[in-house]
PDB file with SEQRES, HELIX, SHEET and CRYST1 records, atoms N, CA, C and O in Angstrom:
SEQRES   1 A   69  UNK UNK UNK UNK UNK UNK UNK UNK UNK UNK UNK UNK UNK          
SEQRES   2 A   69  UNK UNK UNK UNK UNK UNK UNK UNK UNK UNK UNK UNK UNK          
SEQRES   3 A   69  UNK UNK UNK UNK UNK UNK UNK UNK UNK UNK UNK UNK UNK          
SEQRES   4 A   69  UNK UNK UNK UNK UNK UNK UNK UNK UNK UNK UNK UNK UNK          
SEQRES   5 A   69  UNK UNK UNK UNK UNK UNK UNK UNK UNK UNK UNK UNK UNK          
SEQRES   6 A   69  UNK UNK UNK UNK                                              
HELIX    1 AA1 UNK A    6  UNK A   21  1                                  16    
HELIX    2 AA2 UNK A   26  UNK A   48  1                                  23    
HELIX    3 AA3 UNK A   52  UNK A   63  1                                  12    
CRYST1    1.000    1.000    1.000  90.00  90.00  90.00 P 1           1          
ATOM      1  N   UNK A   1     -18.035 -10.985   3.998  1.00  0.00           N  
ATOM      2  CA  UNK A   1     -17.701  -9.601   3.745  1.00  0.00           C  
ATOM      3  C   UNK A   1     -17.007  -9.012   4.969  1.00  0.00           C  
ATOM      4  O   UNK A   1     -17.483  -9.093   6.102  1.00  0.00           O  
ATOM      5  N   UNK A   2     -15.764  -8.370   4.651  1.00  0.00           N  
ATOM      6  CA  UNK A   2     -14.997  -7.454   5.741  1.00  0.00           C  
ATOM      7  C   UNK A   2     -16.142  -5.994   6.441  1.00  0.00           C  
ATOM      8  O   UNK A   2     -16.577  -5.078   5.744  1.00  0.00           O  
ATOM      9  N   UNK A   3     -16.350  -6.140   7.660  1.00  0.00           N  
ATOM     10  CA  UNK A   3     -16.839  -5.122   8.316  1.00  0.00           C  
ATOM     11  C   UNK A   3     -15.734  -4.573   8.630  1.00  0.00           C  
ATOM     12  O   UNK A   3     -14.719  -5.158   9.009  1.00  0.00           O  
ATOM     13  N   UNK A   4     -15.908  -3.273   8.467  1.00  0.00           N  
ATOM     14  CA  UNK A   4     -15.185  -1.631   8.803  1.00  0.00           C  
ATOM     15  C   UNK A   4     -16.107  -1.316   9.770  1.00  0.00           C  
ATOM     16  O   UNK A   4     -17.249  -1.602  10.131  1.00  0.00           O  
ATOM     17  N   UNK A   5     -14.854  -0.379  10.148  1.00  0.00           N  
ATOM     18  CA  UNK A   5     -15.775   0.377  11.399  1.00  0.00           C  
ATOM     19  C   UNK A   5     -15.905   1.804  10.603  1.00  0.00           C  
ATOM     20  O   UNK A   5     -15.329   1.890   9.519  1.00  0.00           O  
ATOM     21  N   UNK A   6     -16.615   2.883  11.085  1.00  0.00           N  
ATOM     22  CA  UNK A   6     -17.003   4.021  10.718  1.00  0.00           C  
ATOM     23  C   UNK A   6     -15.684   5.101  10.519  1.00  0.00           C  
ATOM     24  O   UNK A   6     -15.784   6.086   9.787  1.00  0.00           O  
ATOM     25  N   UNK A   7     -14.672   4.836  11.133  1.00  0.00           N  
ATOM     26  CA  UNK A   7     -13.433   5.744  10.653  1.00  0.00           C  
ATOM     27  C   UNK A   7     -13.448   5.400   9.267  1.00  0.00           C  
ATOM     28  O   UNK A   7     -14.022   6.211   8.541  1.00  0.00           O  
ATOM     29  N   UNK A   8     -13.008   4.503   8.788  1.00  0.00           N  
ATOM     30  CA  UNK A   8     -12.997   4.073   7.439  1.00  0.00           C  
ATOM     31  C   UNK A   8     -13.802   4.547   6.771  1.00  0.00           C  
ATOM     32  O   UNK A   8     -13.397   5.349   5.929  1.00  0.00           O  
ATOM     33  N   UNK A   9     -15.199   4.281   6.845  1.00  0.00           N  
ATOM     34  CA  UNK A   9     -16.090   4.637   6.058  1.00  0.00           C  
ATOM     35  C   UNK A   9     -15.823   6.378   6.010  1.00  0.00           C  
ATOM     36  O   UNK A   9     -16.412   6.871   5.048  1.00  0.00           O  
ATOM     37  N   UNK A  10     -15.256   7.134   6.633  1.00  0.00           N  
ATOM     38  CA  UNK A  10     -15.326   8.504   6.561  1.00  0.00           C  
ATOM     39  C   UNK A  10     -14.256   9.269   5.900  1.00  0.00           C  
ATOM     40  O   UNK A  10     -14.280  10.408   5.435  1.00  0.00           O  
ATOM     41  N   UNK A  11     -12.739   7.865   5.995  1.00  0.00           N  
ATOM     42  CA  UNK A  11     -12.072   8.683   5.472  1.00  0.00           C  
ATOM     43  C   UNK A  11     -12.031   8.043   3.579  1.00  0.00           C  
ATOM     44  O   UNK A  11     -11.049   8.061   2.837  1.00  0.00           O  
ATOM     45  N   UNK A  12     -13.263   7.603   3.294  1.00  0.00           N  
ATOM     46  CA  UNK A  12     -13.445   7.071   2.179  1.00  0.00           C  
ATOM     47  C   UNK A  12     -14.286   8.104   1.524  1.00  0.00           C  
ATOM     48  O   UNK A  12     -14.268   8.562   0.381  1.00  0.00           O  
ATOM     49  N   UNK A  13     -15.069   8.359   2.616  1.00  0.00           N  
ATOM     50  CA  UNK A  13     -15.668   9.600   2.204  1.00  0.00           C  
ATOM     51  C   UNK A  13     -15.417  11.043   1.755  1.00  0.00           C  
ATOM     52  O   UNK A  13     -15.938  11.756   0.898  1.00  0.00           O  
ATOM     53  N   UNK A  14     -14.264  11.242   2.793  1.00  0.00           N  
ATOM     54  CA  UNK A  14     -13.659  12.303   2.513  1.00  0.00           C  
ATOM     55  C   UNK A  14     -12.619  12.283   1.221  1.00  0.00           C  
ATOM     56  O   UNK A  14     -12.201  13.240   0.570  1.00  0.00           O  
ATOM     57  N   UNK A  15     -12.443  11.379   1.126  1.00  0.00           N  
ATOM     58  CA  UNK A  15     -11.160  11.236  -0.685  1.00  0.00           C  
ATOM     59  C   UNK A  15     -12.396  11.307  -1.472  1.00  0.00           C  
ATOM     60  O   UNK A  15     -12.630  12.431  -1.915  1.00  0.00           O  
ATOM     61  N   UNK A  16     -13.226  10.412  -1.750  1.00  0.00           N  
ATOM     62  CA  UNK A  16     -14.360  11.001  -2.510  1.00  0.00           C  
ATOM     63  C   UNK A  16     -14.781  12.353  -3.005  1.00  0.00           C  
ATOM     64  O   UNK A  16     -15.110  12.754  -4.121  1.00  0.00           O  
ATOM     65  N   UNK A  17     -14.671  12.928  -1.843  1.00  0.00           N  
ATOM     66  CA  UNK A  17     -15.108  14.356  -1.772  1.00  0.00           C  
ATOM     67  C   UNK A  17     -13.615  15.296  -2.244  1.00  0.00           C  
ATOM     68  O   UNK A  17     -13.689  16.239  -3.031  1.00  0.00           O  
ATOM     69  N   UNK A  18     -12.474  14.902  -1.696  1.00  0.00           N  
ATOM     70  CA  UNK A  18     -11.350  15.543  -2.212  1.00  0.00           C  
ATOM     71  C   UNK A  18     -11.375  15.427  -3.628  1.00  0.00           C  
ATOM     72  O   UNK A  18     -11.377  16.551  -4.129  1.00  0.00           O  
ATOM     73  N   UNK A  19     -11.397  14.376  -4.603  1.00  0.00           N  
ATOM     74  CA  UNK A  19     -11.779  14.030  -5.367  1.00  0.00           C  
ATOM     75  C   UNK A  19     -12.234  14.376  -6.148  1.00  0.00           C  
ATOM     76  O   UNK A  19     -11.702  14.279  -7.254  1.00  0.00           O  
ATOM     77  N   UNK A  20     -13.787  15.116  -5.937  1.00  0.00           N  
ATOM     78  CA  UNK A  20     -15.014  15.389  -6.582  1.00  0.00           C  
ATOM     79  C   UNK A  20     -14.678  17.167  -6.295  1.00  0.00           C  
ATOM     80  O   UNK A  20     -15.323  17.820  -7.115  1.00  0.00           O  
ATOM     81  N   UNK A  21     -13.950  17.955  -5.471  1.00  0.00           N  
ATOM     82  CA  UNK A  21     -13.784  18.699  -5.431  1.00  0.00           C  
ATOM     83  C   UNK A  21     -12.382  19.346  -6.197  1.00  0.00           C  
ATOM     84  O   UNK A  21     -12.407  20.525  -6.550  1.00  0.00           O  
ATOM     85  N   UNK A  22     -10.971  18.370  -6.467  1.00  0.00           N  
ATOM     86  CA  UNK A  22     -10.039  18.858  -7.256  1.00  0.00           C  
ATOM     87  C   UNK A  22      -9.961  17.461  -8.320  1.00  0.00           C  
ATOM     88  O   UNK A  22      -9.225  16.474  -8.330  1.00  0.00           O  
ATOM     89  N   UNK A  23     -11.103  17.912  -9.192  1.00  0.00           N  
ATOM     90  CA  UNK A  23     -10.298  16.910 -10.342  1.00  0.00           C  
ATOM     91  C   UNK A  23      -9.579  17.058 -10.972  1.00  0.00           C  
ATOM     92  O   UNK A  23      -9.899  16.458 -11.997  1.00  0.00           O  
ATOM     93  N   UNK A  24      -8.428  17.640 -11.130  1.00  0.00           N  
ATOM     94  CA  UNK A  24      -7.094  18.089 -11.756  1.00  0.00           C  
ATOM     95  C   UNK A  24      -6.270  17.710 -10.272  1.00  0.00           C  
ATOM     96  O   UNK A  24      -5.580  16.779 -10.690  1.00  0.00           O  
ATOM     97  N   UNK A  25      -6.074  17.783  -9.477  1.00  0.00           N  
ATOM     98  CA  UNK A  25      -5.008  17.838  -8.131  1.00  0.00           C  
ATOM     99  C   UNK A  25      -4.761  16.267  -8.130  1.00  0.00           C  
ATOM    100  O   UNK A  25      -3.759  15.569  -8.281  1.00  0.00           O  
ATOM    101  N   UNK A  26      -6.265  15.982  -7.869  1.00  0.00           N  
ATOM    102  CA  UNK A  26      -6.239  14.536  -6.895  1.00  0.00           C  
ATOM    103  C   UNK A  26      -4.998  13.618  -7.267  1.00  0.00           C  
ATOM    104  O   UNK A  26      -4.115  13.256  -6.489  1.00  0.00           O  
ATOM    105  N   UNK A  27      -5.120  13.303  -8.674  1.00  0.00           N  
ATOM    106  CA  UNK A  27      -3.908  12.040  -9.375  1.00  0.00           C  
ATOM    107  C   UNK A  27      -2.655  12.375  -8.787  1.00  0.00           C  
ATOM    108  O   UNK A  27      -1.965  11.542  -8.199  1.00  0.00           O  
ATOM    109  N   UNK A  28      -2.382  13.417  -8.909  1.00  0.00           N  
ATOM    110  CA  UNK A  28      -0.671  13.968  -8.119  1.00  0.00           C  
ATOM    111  C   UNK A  28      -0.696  13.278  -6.456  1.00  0.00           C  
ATOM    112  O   UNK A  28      -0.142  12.265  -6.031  1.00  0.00           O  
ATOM    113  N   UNK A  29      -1.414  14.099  -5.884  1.00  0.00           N  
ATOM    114  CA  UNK A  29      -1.556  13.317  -4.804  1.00  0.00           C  
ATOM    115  C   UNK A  29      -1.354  12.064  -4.517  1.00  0.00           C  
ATOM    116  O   UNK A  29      -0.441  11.693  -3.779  1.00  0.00           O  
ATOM    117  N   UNK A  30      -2.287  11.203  -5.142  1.00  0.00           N  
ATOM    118  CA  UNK A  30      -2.567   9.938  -5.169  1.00  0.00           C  
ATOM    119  C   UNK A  30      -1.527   8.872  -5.868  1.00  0.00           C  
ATOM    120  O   UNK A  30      -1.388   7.671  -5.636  1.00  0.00           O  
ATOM    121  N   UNK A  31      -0.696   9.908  -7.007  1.00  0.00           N  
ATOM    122  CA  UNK A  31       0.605   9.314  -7.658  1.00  0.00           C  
ATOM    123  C   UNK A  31       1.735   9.181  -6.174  1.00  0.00           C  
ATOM    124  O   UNK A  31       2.331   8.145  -5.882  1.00  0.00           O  
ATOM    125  N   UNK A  32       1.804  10.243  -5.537  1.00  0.00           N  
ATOM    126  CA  UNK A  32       2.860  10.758  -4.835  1.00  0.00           C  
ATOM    127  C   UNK A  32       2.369   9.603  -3.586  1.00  0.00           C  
ATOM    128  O   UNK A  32       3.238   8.745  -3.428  1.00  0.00           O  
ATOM    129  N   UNK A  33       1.347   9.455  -2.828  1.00  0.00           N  
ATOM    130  CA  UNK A  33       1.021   8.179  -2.226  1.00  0.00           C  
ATOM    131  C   UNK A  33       1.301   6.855  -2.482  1.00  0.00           C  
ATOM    132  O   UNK A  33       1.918   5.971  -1.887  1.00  0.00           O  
ATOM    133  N   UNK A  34       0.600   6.954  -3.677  1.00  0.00           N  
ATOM    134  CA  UNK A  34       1.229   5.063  -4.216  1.00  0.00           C  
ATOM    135  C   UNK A  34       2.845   4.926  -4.162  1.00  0.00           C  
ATOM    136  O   UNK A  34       3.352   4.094  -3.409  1.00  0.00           O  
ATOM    137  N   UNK A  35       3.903   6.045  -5.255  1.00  0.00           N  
ATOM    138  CA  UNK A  35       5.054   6.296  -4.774  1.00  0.00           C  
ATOM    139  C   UNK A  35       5.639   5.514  -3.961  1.00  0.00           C  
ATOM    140  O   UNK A  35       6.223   4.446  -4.145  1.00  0.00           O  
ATOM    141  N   UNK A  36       5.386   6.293  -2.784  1.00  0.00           N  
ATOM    142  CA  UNK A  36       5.779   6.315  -0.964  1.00  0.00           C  
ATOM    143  C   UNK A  36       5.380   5.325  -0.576  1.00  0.00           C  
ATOM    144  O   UNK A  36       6.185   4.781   0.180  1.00  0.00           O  
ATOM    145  N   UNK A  37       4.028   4.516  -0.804  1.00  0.00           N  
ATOM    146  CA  UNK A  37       4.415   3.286  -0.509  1.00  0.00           C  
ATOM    147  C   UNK A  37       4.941   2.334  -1.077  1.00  0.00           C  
ATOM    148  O   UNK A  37       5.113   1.363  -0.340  1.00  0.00           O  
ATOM    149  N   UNK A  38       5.340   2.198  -2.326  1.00  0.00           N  
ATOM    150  CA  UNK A  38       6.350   1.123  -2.940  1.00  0.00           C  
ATOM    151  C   UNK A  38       7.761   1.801  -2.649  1.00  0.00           C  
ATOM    152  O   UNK A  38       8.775   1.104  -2.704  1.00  0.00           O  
ATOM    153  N   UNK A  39       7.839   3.252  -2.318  1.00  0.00           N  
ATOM    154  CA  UNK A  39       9.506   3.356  -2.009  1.00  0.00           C  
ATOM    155  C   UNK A  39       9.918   2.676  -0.564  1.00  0.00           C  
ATOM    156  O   UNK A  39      11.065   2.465  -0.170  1.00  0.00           O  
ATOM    157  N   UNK A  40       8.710   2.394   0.108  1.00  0.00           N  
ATOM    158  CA  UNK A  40       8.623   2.085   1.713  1.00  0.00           C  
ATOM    159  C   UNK A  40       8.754   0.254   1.515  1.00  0.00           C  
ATOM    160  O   UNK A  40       9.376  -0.443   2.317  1.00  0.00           O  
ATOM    161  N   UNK A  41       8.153  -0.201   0.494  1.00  0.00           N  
ATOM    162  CA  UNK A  41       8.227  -1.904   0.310  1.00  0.00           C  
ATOM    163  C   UNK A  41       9.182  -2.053  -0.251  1.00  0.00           C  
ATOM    164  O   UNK A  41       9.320  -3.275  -0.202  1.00  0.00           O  
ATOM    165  N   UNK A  42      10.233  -1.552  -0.941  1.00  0.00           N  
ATOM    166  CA  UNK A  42      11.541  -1.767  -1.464  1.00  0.00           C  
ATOM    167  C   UNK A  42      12.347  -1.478  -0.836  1.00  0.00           C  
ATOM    168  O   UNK A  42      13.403  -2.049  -1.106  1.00  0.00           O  
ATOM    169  N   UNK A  43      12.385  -0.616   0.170  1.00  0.00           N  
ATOM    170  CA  UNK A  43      13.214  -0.399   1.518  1.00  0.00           C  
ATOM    171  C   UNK A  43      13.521  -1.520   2.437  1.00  0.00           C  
ATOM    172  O   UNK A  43      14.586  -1.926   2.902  1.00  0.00           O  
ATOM    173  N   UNK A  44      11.847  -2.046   2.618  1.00  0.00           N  
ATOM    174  CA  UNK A  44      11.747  -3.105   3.370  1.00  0.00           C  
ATOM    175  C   UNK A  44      12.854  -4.220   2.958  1.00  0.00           C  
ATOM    176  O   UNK A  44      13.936  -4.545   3.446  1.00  0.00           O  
ATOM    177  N   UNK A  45      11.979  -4.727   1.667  1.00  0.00           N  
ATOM    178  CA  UNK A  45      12.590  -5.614   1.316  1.00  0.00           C  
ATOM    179  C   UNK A  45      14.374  -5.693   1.162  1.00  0.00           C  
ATOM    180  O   UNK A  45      15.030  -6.652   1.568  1.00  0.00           O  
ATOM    181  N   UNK A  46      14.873  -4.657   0.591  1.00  0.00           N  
ATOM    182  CA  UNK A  46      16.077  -4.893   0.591  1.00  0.00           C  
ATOM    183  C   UNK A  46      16.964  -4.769   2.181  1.00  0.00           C  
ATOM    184  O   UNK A  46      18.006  -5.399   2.361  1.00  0.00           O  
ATOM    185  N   UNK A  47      16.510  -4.092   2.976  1.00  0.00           N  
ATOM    186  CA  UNK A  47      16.579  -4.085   4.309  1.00  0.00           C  
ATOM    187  C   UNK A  47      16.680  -6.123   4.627  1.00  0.00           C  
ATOM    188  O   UNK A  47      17.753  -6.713   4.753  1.00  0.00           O  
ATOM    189  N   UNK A  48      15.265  -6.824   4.689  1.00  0.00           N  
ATOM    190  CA  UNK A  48      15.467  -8.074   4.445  1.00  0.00           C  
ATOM    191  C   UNK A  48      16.426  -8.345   3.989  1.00  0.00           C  
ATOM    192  O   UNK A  48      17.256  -8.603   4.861  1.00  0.00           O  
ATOM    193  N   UNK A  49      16.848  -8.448   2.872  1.00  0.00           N  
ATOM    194  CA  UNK A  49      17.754  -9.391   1.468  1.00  0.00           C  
ATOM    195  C   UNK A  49      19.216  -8.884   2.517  1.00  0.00           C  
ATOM    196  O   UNK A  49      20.110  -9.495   1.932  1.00  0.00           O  
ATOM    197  N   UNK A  50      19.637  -8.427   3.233  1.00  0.00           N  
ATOM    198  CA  UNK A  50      20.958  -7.797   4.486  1.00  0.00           C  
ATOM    199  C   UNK A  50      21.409  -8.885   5.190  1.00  0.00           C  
ATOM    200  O   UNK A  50      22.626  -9.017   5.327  1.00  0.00           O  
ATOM    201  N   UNK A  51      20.457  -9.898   5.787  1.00  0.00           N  
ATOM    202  CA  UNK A  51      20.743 -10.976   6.733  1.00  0.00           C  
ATOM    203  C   UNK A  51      20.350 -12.481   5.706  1.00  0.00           C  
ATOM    204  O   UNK A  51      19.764 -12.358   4.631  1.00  0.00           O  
ATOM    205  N   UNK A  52      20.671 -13.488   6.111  1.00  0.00           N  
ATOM    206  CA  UNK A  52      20.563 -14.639   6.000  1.00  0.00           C  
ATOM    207  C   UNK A  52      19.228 -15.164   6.150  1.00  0.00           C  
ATOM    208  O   UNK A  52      18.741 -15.824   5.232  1.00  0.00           O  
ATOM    209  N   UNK A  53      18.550 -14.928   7.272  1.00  0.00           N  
ATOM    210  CA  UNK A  53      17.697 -15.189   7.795  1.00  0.00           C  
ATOM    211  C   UNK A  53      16.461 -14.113   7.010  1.00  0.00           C  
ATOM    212  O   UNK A  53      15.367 -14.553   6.658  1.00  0.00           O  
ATOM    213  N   UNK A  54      16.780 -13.002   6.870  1.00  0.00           N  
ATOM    214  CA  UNK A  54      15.873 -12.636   5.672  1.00  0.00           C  
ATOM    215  C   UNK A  54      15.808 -12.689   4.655  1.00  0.00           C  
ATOM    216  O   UNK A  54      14.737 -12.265   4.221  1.00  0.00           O  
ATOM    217  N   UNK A  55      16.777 -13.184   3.639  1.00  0.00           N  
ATOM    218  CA  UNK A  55      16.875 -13.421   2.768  1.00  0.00           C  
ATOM    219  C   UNK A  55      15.984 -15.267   1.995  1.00  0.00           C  
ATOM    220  O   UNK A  55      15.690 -15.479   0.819  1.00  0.00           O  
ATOM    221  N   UNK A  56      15.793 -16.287   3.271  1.00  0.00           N  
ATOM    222  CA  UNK A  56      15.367 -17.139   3.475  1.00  0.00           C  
ATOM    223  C   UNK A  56      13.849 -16.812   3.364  1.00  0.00           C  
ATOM    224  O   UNK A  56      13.149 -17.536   2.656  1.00  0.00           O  
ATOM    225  N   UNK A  57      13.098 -15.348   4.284  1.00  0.00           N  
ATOM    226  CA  UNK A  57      11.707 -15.536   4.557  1.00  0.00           C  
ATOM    227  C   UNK A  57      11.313 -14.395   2.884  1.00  0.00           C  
ATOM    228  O   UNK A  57      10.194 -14.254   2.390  1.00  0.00           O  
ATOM    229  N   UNK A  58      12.663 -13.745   2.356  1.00  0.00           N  
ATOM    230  CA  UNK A  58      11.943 -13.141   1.120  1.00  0.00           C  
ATOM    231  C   UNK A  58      11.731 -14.336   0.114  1.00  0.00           C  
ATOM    232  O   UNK A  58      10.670 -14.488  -0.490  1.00  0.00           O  
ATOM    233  N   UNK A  59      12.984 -15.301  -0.044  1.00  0.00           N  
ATOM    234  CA  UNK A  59      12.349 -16.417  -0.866  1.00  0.00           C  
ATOM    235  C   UNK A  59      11.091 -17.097  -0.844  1.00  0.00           C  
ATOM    236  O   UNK A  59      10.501 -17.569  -1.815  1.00  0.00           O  
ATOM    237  N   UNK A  60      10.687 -17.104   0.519  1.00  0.00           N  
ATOM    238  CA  UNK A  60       9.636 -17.953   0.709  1.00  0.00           C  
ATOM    239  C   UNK A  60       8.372 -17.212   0.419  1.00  0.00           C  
ATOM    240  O   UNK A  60       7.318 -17.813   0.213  1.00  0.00           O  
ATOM    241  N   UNK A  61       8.463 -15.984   0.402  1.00  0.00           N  
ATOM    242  CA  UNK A  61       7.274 -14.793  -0.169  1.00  0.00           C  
ATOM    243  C   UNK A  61       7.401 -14.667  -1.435  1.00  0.00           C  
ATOM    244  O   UNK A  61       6.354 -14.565  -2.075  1.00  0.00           O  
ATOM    245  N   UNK A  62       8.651 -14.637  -2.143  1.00  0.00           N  
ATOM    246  CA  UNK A  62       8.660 -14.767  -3.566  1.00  0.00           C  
ATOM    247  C   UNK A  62       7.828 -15.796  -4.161  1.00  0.00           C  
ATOM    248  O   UNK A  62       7.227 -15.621  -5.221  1.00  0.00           O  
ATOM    249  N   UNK A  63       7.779 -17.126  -3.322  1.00  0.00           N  
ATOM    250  CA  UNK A  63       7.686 -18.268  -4.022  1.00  0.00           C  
ATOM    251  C   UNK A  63       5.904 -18.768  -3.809  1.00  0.00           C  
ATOM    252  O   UNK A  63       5.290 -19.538  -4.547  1.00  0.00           O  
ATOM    253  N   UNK A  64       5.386 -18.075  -2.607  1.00  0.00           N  
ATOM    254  CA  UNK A  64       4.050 -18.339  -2.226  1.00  0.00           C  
ATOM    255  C   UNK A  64       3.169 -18.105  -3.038  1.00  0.00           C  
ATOM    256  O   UNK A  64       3.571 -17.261  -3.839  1.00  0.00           O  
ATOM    257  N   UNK A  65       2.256 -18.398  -3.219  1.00  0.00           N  
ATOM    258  CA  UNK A  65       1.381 -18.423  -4.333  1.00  0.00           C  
ATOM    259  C   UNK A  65       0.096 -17.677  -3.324  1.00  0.00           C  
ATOM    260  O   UNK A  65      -0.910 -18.231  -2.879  1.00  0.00           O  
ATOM    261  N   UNK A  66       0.514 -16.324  -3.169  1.00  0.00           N  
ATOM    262  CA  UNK A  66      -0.866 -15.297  -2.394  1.00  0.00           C  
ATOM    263  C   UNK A  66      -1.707 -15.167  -2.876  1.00  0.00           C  
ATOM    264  O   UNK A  66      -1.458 -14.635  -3.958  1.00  0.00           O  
ATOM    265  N   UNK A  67      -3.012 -15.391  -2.706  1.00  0.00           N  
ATOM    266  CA  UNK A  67      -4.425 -15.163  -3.231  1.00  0.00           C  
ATOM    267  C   UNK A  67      -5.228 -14.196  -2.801  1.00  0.00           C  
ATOM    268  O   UNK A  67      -5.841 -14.190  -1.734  1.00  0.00           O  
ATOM    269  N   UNK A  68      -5.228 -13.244  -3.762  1.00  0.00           N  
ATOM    270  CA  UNK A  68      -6.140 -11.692  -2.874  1.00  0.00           C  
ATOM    271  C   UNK A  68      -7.439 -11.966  -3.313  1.00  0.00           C  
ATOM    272  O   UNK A  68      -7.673 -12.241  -4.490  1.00  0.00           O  
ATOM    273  N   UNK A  69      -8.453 -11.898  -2.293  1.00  0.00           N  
ATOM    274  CA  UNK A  69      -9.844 -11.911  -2.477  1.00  0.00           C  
ATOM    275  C   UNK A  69     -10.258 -10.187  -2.560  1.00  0.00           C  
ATOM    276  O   UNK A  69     -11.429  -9.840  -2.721  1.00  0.00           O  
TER     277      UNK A  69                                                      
END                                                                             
C-alpha cells in the first residue's frame, strides 16, 4: 500500500467537504479540472509528435502495455 503523507490526506479532506457542502457546484469544477488536464496531455503530446526523437518515445508509449494498480 502507497503511504501519503498528511498534506494529502487533508487536501482529500477538504474536496470531501467542498463536496458535501456544494452538491450542485462541485461537478463543474471537477469537469473544468479533468478538462485542463487532458488539454495539458494533448499539448504535451503533440508538442512530442514536433521532433523525430519524440515522435519515436510517443510510439513506444502508444505501444506499452501500462498496468495501473
Amino acid at each position: 500500500m502507497i503511504e501519503r503523507d498528511n498534506s494529502h490526506i487533508e487536501q482529500v479532506e477538504r474536496w470531501a467537504k467542498y463536496v458535501r457542502d456544494n452538491p450542485f457546484s462541485w461537478k463543474k469544477q471537477h469537469s473544468l479540472f479533468i478538462d485542463s488536464q487532458l488539454n495539458m496531455a494533448l499539448s504535451f503530446f503533440e508538442r512530442l509528435s514536433q521532433t523525430e526523437e519524440g515522435r519515436k518515445v510517443f510510439s513506444k508509449l502508444m505501444k506499452a502495455k501500462i498496468r495501473c494498480v
